[in-house]
Residue frames relative to the residue before (quaternion, step in Angstrom):
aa qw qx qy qz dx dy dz
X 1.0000 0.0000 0.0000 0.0000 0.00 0.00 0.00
X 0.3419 -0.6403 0.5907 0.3524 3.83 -1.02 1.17
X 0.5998 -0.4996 0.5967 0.1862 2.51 -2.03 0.50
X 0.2162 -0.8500 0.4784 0.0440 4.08 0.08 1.07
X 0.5356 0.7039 -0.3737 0.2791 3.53 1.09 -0.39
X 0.4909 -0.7230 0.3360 0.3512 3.90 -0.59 1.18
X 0.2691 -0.8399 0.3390 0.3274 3.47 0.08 0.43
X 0.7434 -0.4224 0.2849 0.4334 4.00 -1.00 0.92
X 0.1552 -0.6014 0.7632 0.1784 3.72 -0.86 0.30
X 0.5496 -0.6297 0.5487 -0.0183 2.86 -1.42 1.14
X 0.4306 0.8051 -0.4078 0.0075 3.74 0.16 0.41
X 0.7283 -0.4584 0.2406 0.4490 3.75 -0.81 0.50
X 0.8375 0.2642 -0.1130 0.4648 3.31 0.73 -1.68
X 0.5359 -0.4980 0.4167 0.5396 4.27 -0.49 -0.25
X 0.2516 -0.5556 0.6476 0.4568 3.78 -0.60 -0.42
X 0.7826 -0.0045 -0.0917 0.6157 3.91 -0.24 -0.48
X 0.3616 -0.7674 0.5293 -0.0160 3.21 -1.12 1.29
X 0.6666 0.2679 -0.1691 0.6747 3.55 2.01 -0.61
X 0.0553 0.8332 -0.5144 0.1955 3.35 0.86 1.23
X 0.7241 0.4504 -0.0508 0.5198 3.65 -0.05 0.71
X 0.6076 0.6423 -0.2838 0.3711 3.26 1.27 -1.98
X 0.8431 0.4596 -0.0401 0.2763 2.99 -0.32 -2.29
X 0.2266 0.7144 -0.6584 -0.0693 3.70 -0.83 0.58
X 0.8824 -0.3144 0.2821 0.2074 2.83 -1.97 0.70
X 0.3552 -0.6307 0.6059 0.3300 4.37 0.11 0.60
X 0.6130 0.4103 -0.5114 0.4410 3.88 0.30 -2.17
X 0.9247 -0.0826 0.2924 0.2296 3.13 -0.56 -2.04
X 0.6449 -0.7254 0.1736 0.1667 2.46 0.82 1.95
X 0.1481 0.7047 -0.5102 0.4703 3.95 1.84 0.76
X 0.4562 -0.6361 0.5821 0.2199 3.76 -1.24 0.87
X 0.4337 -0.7174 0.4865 0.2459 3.33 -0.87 1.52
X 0.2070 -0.6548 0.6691 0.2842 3.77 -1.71 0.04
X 0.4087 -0.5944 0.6625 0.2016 3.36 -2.30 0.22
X 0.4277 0.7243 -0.5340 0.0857 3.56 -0.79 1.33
X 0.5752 -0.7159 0.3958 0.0057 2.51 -1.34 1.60
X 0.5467 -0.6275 0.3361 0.4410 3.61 -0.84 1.45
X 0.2016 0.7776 -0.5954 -0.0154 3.78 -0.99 0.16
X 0.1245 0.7768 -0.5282 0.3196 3.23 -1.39 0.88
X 0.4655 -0.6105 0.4536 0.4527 3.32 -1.48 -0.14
X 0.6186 0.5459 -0.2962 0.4812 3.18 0.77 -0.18
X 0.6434 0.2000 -0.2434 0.6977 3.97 1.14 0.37
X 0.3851 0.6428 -0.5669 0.3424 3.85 0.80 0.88
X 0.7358 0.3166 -0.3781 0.4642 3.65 0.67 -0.05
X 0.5504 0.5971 -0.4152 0.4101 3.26 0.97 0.22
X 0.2852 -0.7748 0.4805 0.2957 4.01 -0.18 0.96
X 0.6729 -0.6670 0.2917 0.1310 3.36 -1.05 1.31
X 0.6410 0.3201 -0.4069 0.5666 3.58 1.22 0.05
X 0.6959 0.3147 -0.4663 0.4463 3.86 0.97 0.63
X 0.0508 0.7521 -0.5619 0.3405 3.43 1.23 0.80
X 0.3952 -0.5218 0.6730 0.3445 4.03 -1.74 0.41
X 0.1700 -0.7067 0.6793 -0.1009 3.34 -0.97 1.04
X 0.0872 0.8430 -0.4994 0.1799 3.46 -0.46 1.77
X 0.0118 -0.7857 0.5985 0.1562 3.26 -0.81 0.99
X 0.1511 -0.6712 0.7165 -0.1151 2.85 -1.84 1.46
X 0.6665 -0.5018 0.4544 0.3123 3.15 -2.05 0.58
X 0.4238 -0.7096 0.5430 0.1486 2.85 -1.35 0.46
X 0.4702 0.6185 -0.4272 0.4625 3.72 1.72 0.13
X 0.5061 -0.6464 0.5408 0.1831 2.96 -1.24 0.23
X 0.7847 0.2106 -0.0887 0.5762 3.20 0.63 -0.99
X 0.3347 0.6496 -0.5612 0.3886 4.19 1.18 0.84
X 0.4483 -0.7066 0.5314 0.1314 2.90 -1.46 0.60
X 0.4538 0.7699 -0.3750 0.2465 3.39 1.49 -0.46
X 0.5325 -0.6096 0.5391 0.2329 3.48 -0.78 -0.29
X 0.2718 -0.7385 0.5843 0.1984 3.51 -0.88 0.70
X 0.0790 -0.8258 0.5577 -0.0292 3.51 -0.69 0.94
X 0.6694 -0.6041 0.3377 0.2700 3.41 -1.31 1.30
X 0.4348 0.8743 -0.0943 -0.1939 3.69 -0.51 0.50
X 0.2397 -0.5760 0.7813 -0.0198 2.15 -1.48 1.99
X 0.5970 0.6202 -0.4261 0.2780 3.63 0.81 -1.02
X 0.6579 0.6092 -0.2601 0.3583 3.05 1.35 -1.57
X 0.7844 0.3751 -0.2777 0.4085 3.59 1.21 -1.16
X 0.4275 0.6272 -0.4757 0.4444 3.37 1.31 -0.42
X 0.6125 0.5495 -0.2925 0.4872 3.77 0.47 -0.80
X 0.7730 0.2781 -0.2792 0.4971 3.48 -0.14 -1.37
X 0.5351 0.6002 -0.3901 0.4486 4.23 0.72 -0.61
X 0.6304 0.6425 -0.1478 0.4098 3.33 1.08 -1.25
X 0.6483 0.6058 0.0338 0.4600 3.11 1.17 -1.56
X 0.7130 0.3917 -0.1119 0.5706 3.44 1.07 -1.22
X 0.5752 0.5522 -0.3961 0.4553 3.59 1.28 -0.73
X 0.6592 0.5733 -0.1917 0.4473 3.53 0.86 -1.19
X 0.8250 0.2845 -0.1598 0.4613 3.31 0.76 -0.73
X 0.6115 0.3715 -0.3926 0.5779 3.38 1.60 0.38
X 0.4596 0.6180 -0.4515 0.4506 3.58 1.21 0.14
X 0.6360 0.5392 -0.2498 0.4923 3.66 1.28 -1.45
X 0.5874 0.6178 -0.2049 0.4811 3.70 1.11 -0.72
X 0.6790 0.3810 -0.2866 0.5582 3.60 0.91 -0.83
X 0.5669 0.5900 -0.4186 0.3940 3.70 1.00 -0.82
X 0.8469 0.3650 -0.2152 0.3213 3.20 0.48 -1.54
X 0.3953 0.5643 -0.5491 0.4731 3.52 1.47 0.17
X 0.5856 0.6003 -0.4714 0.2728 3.76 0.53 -1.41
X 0.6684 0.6187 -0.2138 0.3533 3.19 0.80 -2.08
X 0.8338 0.3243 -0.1609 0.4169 3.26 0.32 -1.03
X 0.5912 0.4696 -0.4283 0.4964 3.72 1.10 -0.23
X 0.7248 0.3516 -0.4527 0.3822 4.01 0.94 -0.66
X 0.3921 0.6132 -0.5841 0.3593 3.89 1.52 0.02
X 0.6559 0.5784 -0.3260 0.3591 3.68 0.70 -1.23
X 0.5896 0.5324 -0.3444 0.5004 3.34 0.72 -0.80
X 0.6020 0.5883 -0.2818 0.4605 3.50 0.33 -1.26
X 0.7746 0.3947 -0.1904 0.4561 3.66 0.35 -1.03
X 0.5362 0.5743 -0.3516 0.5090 3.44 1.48 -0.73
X 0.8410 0.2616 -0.2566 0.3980 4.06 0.90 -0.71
X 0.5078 0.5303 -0.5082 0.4502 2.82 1.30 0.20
X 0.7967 0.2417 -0.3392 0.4380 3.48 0.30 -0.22
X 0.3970 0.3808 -0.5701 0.6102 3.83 0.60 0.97
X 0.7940 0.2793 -0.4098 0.3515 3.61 -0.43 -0.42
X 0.7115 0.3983 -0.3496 0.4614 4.31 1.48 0.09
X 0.4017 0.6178 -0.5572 0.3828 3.37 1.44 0.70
């Protein structure tokens, strides 16, 4: 028996790069990425397509949001929290120091 399965396309970039990432605020169900399509978005070339990520419940209330909004945000997010990350190395390497003269200066 053949094997009937469509095989992967192969493409340079991911199509959803936070595949997996994103769950749902309502109910907490892993979000999807889809992307406007049609005849009526056929002349439009498919990596500038609207690209939305929405629940996958049915009955959620959440909203489906554009995303870029979604990555602008999470990009956003990571700056801030790798900004907080560089601080607290700072903090703690000039504590070290500190301790390094205090004890050279009670020997």
């Amino acid at each position: 028996m053949k094997n009937h399965l469509t095989p992967q396309t192969k493409t340079k970039t991911p199509r959803n790069p936070l595949a997996g990432l994103i769950e749902c605020g309502g109910c907490g169900h892993k979000m999807i990425m889809q992307t406007s399509t049609g005849k009526r978005y056929a002349h439009i070339p498919m990596e500038q397509r609207l690209r939305m990520i929405k629940c996958i419940t049915p009955s959620c209330t959440v909203p489906s949001s554009s995303f870029k909004y979604v990555e602008e945000k999470l990009l956003r997010g990571l700056e801030k929290y790798l900004e907080s990350l560089i601080l607290e190395e700072e903090r703690i390497s000039e504590g070290l120091q500190r301790e390094t003269v205090e004890i050279r200066i009670q020997k």
